[in-house]
C-alpha positions as CSV (number, residue, x, y, z in Angstrom):
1,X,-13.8,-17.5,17.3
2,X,-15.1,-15.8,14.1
3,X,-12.5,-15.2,11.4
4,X,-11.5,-11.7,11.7
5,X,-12.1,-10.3,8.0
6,X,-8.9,-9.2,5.9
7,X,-9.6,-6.1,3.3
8,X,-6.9,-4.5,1.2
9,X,-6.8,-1.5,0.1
10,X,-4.9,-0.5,-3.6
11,X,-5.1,1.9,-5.9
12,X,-2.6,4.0,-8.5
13,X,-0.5,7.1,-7.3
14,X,-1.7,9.4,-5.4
15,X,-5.9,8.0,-5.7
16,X,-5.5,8.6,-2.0
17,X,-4.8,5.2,-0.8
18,X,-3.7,6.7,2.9
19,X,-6.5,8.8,3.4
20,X,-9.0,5.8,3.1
21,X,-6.6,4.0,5.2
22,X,-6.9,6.4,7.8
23,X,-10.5,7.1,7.8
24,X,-11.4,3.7,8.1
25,X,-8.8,3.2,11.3
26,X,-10.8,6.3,12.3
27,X,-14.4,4.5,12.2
28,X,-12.7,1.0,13.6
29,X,-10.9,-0.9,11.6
30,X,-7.4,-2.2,12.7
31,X,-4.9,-0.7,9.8
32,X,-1.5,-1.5,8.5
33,X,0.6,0.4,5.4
34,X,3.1,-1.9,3.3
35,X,5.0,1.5,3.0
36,X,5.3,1.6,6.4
37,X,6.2,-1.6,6.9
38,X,8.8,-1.6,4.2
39,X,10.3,1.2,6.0
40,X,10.3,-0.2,8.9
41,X,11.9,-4.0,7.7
42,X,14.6,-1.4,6.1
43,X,15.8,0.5,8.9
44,X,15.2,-2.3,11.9
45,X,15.0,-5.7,10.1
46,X,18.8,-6.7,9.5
47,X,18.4,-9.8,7.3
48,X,16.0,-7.6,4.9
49,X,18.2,-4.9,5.3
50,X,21.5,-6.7,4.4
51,X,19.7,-8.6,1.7
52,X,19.2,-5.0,-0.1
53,X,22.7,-4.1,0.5
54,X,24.4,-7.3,-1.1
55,X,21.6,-6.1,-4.6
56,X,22.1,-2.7,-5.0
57,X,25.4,-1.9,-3.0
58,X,26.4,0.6,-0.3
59,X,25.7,3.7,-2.4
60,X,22.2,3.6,-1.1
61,X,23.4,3.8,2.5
62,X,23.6,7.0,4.0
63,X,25.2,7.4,7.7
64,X,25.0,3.6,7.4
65,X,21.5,3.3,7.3
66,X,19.5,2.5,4.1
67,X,18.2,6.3,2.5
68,X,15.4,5.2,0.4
69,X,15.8,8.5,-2.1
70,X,19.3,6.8,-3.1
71,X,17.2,3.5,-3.3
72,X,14.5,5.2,-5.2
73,X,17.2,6.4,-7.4
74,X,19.3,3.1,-8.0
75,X,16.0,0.5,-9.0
76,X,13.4,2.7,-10.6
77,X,15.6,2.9,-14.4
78,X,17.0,-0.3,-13.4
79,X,14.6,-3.2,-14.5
80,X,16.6,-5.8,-13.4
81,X,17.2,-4.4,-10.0
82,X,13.7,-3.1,-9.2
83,X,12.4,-6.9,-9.4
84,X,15.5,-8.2,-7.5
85,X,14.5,-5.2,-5.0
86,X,10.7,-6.8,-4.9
87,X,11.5,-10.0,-4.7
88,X,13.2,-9.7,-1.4
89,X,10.2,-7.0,0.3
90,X,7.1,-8.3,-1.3
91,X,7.3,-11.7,0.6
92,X,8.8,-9.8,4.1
93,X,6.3,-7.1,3.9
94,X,3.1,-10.1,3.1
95,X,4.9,-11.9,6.0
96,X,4.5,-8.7,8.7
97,X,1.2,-8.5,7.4
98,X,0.1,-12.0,8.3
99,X,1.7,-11.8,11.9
100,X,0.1,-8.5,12.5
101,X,-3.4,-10.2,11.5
102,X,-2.7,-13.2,13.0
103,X,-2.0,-11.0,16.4
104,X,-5.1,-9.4,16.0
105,X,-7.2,-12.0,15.4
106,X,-5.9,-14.3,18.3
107,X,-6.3,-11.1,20.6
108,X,-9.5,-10.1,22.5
109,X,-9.6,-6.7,20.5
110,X,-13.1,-6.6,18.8
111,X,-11.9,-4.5,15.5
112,X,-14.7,-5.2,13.1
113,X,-12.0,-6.2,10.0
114,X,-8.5,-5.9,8.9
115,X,-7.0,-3.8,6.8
116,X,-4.0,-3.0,5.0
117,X,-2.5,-0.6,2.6
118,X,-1.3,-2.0,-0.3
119,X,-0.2,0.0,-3.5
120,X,1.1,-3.3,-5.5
121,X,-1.5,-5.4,-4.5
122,X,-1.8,-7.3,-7.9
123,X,1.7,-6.8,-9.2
124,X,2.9,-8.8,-5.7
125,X,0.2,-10.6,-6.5
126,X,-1.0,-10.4,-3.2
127,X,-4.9,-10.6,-3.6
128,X,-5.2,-13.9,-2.9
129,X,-3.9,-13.3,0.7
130,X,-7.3,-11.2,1.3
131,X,-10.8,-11.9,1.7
132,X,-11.9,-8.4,0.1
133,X,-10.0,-5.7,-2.1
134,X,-11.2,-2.0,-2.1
135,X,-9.5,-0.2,-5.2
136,X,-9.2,3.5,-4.8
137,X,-9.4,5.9,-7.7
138,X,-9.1,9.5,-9.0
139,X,-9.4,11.4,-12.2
140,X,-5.7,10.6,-14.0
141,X,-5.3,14.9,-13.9
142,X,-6.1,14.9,-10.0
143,X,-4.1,12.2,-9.4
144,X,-0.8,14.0,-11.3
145,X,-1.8,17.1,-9.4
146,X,-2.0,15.6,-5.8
147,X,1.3,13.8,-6.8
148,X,3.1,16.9,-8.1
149,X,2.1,18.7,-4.7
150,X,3.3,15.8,-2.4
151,X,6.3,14.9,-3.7
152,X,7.5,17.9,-5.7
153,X,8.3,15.7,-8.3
154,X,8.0,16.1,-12.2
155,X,4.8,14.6,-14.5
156,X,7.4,12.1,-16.1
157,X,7.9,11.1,-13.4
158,X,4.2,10.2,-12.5
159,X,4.2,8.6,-15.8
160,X,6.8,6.9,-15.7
161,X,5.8,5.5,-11.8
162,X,2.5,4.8,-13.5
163,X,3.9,2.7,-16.5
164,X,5.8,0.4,-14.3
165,X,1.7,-0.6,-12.5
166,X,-1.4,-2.1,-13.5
167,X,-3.7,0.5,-14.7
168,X,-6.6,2.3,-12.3
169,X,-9.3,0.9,-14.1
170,X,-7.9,-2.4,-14.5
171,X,-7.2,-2.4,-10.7
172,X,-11.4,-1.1,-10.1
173,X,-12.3,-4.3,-12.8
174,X,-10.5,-6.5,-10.3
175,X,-11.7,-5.1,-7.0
176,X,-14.5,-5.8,-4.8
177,X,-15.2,-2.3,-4.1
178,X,-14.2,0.9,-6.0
179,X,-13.6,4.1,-3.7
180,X,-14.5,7.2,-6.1
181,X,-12.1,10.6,-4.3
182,X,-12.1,13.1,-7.0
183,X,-13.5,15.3,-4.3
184,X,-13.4,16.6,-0.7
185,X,-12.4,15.3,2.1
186,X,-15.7,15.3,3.8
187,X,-17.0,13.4,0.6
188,X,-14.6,10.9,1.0
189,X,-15.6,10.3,4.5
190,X,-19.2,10.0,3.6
191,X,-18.7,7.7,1.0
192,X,-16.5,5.5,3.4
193,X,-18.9,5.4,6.3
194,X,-21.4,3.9,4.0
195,X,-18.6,1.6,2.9
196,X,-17.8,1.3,6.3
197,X,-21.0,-0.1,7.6
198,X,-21.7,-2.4,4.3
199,X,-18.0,-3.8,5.3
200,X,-20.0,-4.6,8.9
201,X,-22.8,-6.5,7.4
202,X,-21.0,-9.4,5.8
203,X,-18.7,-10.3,8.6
C-alpha cells in the first residue's frame, strides 16, 4: 500500500488557514483542524479535560463544562500557564492527528493526501510529523482586518496574539509551499487547484 501523503497547513491569524483547509477537502483531500480537535479533546476527552482543570482551576468551567472564552482569558497574560496549557494539548491534539491518519491510511478510501490544520505548527514543533507544510499568508493590514471582523476583537489584541507566534514570513521561509490570499475567494480557489494538482504529482 502506498504511503498516504501527510500536508500541514499553518499560517498567522487570520492568513485564512480554514478556508484553504476547506477548499482543498472540497477538491479531495481528507482534512482535519487542531482547533477542532482541541475542542473536541476539551468537551469529550476526560483525562485532557481534567488535566486543564487541575492547571488553571474551575473558573474556566461554565455549567461544568470547560468555556474556552474563560480559558482564553486565564492563559493568554499568563506565560506560565499558557505553556502548562500547551504542554498538555499539543501532544493530545498530534496524537488524534496520527490516529485519524493512520485510519485513513489503513482504510480503502482513495483520498489523494492528508491534511491538517495547524496554526502552531512550528511553535509545537510539529513539522517533523509531516511530509509537506503549506504556509498561508496575507498582507499584516488584511490580516488585522479579517481578524477584527471575525472575532470582534481589538488590534492589541491581534498584536498581542501575534507576538506570542513565529512570524508570517518566517513561517513561508520554513514552508514547502506559500499560499498568497490577499484576495478573493475565487482567487484563492484558483491558486489552490493548481496547488492542488502539483500536490497530486508527487504522491
Amino acid at each position: 500500500m502506498l504511503k498516504l501523503r501527510k500536508v500541514a497547513i499553518t499560517g498567522g491569524l487570520s492568513c485564512g488557514k480554514s478556508s484553504v483547509c476547506r477548499i482543498l477537502k472540497e477538491l479531495g483531500a481528507y482534512a482535519v483542524s487542531a482547533d477542532e480537535i482541541v475542542h473536541h479533546l476539551l468537551s469529550s476527552d476526560v483525562n485532557v479535560s481534567q488535566k486543564v482543570v487541575d492547571l488553571l482551576g474551575k473558573s474556566i468551567l461554565k455549567n461544568n463544562q470547560i468555556h474556552r472564552s474563560l480559558l482564553a482569558e486565564r492563559v493568554f497574560q499568563n506565560y506560565r500557564l499558557l505553556t502548562g496549557l500547551e504542554k498538555i494539548l499539543h501532544p493530545a491534539v498530534y496524537g488524534e492527528i496520527e490516529q485519524q491518519y493512520q485510519k485513513q491510511q489503513d482504510s480503502k478510501n482513495q483520498f489523494p493526501f492528508f491534511i491538517a490544520e495547524v496554526p502552531l505548527l512550528y511553535e509545537s514543533d510539529g513539522a517533523k510529523f509531516f511530509d509537506t507544510i503549506i504556509s498561508v499568508v496575507a498582507d499584516p493590514e488584511i490580516s488585522l482586518q479579517r481578524f477584527k471582523t471575525h472575532t470582534h476583537k481589538s488590534e492589541k489584541e491581534f498584536q498581542s496574539r501575534m507576538a506570542r507566534q513565529i512570524s508570517p514570513l518566517e513561517k513561508a521561509i520554513r514552508a514547502d509551499y506559500v499560499v498568497l490570499n490577499n484576495g478573493t475567494l475565487s482567487e484563492l480557489q484558483q491558486s489552490l487547484r493548481e496547488l492542488y494538482q502539483e500536490l497530486k504529482i508527487y504522491i
